[in-house]
N, C-alpha and C positions, 0 to 999 in steps of 0.2 A: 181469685188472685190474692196472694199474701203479700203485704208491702211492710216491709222493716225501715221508719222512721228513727233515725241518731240525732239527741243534741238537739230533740225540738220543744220549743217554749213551750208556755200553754195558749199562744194566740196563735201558734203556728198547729197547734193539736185542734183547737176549737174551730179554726178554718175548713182542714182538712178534713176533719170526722164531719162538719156540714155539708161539704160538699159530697163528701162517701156515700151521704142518704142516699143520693142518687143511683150510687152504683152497688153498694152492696160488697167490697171488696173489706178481705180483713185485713185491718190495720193494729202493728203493734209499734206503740213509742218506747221506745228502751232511750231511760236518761243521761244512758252514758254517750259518750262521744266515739263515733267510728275509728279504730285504728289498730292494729294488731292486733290487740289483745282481747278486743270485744269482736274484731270479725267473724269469731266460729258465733255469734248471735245469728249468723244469719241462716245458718243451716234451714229448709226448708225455706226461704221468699222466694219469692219472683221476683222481685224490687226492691232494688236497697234505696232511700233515700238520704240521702244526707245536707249537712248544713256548711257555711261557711267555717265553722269554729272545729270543722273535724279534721282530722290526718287521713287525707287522700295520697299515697305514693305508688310505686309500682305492686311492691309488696303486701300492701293493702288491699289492691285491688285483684291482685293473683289469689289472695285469701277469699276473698268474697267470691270471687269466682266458681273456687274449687267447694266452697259452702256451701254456697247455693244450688250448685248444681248436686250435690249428694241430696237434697230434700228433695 
């Protein structure tokens, strides 16, 4: 599984990738923030994660959609 992290600290990265040992999933942190214009980031996830500080709207999420689903 690929999970596309947005907009995460480094205490929010160093959580995450500890817990990952576990599983084995790849994770990428991209530092920019979710929103239009970095939603083609996600081509190819299975998981988008994101944070409070990102632009979540409809249009954002019809982007992520149709992104993700082409990978």
């Amino acid at each position: 599984m690929k999970i596309a992290f947005f907009d995460a600290k480094a205490y929010d990265m160093e959580s995450f990738s500890d817990i990952n040992r576990n599983y084995g999933y790849k994770i990428k942190y991209f530092e920019t923030k979710l929103n239009t214009d970095s939603a083609p980031l996600t081509v190819g996830y299975d998981v988008v994660c994101v944070f409070v500080n990102d632009y979540i709207n409809e249009e954002v999420m019809t982007k992520v959609s149709y992104y993700t689903a082409e990978g």
